[in-house]
N, C-alpha and C positions, 0 to 999 in steps of 0.2 A: 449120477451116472445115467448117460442116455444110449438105452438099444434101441434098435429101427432101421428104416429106411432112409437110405440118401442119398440126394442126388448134388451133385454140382458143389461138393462140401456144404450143403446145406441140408437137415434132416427136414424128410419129406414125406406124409403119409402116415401110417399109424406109427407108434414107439409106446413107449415104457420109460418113464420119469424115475428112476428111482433115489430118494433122501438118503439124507446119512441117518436119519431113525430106519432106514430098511421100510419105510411107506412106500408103497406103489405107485403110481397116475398109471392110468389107461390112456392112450392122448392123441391126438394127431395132430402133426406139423403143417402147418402154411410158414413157409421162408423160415425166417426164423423163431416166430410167435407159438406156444402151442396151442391148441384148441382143447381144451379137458371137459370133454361131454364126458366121457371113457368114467368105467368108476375107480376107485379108489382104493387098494388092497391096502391094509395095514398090517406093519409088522406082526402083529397077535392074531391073526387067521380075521377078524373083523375087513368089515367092507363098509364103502361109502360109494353115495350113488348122488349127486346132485350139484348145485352151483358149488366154486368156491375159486378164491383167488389164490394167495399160497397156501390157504388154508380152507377148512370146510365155509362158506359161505353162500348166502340164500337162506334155498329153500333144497332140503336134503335129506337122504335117509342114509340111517348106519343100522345094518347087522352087525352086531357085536357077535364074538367068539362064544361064549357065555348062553346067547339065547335071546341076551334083551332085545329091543328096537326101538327105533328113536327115529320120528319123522314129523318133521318141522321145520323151524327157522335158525336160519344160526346167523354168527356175525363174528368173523375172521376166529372162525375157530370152537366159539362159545355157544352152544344152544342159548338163540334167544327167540324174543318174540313169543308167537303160538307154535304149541309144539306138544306132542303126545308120545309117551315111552312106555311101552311094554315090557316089566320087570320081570328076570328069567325065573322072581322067587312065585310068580303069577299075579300081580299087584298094575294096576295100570293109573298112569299119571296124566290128566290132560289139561292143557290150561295155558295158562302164561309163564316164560324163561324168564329169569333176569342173569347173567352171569356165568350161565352153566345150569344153573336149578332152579328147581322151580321159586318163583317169584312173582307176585302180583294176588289174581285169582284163577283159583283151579281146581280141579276135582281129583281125589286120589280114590279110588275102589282097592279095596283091602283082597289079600286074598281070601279069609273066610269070609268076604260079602261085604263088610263093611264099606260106609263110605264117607268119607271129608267130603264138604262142600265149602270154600271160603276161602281166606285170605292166606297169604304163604310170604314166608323171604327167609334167602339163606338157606332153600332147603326142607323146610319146617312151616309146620301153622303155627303161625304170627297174627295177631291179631283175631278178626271174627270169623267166625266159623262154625259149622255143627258137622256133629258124628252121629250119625246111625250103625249101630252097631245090629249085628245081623238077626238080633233077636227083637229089634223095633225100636230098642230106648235109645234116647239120645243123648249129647250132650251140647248144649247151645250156648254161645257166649265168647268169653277173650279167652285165646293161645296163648302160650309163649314156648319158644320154643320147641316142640311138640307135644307140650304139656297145655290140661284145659285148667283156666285159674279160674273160672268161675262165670255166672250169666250177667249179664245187663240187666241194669232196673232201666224205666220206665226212661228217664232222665241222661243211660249215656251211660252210664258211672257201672263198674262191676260190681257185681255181688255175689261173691262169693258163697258157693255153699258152704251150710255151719259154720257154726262159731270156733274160734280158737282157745280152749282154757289153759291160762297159762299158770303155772306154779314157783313160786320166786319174782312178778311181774312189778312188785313196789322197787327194788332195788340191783342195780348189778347189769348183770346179761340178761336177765329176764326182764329188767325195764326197757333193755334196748331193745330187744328182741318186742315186747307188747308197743314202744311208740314204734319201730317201722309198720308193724305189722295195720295199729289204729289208723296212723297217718295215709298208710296206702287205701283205707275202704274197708279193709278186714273187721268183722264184729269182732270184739278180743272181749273174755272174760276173765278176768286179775282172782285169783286168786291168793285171798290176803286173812292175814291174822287180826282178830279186833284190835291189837295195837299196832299194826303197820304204819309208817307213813304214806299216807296217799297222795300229798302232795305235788307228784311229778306227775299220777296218774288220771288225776281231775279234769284239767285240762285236754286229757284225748279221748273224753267219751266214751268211757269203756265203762261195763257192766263189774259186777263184782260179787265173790262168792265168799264168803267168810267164814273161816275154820281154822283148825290145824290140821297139817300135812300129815300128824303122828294119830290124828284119831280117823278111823276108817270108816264112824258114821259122818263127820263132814264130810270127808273128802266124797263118797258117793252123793252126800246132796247136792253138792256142786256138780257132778257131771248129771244130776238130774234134772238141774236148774235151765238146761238148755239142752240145744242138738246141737252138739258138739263134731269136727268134723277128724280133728289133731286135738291133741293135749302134748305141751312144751312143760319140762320139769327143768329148774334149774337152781332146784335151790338146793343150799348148801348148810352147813350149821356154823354158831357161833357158840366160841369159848363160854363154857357157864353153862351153855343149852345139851339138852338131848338129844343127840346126830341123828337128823333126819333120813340122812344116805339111804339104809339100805330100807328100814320100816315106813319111811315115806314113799319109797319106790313101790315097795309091798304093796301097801295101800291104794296107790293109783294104779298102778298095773289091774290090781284086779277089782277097784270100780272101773276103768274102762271096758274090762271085759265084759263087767256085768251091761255098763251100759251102749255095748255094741259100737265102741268108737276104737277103732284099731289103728289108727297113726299116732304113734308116740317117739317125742325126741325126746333123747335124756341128755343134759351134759354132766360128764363126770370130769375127770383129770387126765394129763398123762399120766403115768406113774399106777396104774388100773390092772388088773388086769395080766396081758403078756407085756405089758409096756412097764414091767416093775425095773426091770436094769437098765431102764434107758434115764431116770433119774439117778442122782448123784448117792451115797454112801449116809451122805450125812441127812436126806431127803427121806432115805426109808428109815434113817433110823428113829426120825421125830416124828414122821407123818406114815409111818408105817400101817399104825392100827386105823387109820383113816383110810388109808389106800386100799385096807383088805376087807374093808366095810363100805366102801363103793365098788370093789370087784362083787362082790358077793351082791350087790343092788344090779350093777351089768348083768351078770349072770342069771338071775331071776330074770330081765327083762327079756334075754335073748332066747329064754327058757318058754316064753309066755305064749307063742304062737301071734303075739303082734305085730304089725310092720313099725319096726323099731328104726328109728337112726340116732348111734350114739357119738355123739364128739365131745373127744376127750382135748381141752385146751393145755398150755405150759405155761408160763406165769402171765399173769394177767397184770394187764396196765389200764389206766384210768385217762388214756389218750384218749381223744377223738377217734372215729372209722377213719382209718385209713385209703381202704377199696383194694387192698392189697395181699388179703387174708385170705389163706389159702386153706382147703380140707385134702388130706391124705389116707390113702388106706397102709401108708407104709408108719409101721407102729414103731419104727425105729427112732421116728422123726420126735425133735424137741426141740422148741422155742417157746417165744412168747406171744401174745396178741394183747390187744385191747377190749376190754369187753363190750364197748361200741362196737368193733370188727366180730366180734364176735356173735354178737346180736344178729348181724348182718347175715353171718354165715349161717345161722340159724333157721332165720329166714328162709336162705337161698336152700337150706336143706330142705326146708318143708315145702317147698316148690317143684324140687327135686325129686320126681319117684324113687331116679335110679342110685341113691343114697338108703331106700330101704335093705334094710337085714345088712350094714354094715356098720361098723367103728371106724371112727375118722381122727385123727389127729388134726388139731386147727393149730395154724399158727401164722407170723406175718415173717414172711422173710424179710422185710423194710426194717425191722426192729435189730439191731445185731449187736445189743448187750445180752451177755448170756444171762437166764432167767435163773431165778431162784432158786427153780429144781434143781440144774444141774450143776450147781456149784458144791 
């Protein structure tokens, strides 16, 4: 809809452009062309002031409703180019657009003082970059998406701080879980019994800590053995043996405490826990006294004051990763996965901060035989 001025059935002189989104132009007509110096009202109370075609374009500024500001480059609509935004939460953005956010290199200033210096995409530091945080420490090295994964050596390559001890890493998800983690750079140390096979593990250059998970003077020597950043538990018992579940939990739980290493991922089951009715009848009645001796290892863990992340799996298959595998916090959920997928998600958790102090259900919705629990 156009109000204004007209002359000769032609609109003349100043008017008002208004969208069917209820957007403004400020404008003035020559014949029939307009001219939009004028700025810009947006339906939400926000304003725009600058170049644009049907759209904000140039070089422009937008008062948002909110408080933000945003003055820079845009390109038929999208903040791009150089461009600087003032967050209403007090946070300021300055640097390079790509898309709408920020992307390239740029600088974020935190509001308690903090500040990012480096590379961005999508939004997030991506790539290198350092943080000063408002107390002087920093952190320098590779992003990913807005998580720091660790410094640069000398050479290029990340290096992550500490090492990872893993527990179950000769066989299963815990070997998945120690070759992604060796192959990416990661120091991994294997956590293994004098009669493990180590054969899968030789090959990726990983250190080694030798004990039982059930005696609590090895298990502390191996978190002694290094400076450990995570410890990954995944192991589990076999028929004959003594169920490591809950008294192996015990025992790592509180060597880490002793030795000041506070990221722990545990995998236990579906079937745990509150996820007891989500397995099948015939599942509690065989693997009952399992299930309430890995609740009871959950439970201490979540008890310990560590940043824990538990993912409980559904039946596990001997597939290849898929990339398909997915973590849930809805505990209703049951399937299957592979424990290559599952390694994977393990991984992705211990990458993941925003996975601490939660229980996850893993599973691959690709697989759509029903799994063994819940039959």
């Amino acid at each position: 809809m156009v109000t204004g001025r007209w002359v000769d059935d032609e609109e003349k002189g100043h008017g008002t452009y208004t969208f069917v989104n209820r957007a403004k132009y400020a404008i003035e007509w020559t014949g029939d062309e307009p001219q939009t110096d004028g700025p810009w009202a947006y339906a939400n109370g926000g304003k725009y002031v600058g170049g644009r075609d049907d759209r904000e374009h140039g070089h422009g500024t937008v008062m948002y409703n909110d408080g933000g500001t945003y003055i820079g480059g845009y390109d038929h609509g999208n903040k791009q180019g150089k461009g600087t935004f003032w967050y209403p939460s007090g946070g300021l953005y300055f640097g390079d657009w790509e898309g709408g956010k920020p992307g390239g290199q740029g600088t974020f200033v935190l509001p308690d003082g903090g500040v990012y210096i480096g590379e961005w995409h999508n939004g997030m530091p991506n790539g290198l970059g350092i943080l000063t945080e408002p107390d002087n420490s920093t952190k320098e090295g590779l992003w990913k998406d807005g998580q720091f994964v660790g410094a640069q050596d000398s050479s290029g390559g990340v290096m992550r701080k500490g090492s990872v001890l893993v527990f179950g890493a000769s066989r299963g998800t815990g070997y998945e879980a120690t070759k992604l983690l060796a192959e990416r750079g990661d120091h991994v140390t294997a956590f293994v019994r004098p009669t493990s096979d180590r054969s899968g593990l030789e090959p990726l250059g990983v250190d080694y800590a030798v004990g039982n998970i059930l005696d609590p003077a090895s298990v502390a020597a191996a978190f002694a053995s290094g400076e450990f950043r995570a410890v990954i538990n995944t192991v589990g018992g076999r028929r004959g043996e003594p169920r490591p579940d809950f008294e192996g939990v015990k025992n790592m739980v509180e060597a880490a405490k002793a030795a000041g290493v506070s990221r722990v991922l545990l995998v236990t089951a579906i079937g745990t826990g509150d996820s007891l009715n989500t397995v099948s009848a015939r599942t509690r009645e065989v693997l009952g006294p399992v299930l309430a001796i890995k609740s009871e290892a959950e439970a201490y863990l979540t008890a310990s004051g560590l940043n824990y992340t538990i993912l409980r799996p559904g039946g596990l298959t001997r597939e290849p990763a898929s990339g398909t595998g997915i973590m849930t916090e809805d505990h209703g959920v049951m399937g299957s996965i592979s424990r290559a997928e599952l390694g994977a998600l393990v991984v992705r958790a211990l990458d993941d901060d925003s996975t601490i102090g939660k229980i996850l259900h893993t599973v691959d919705p690709a697989i759509t035989n029903k799994p063994p629990l819940e039959r």
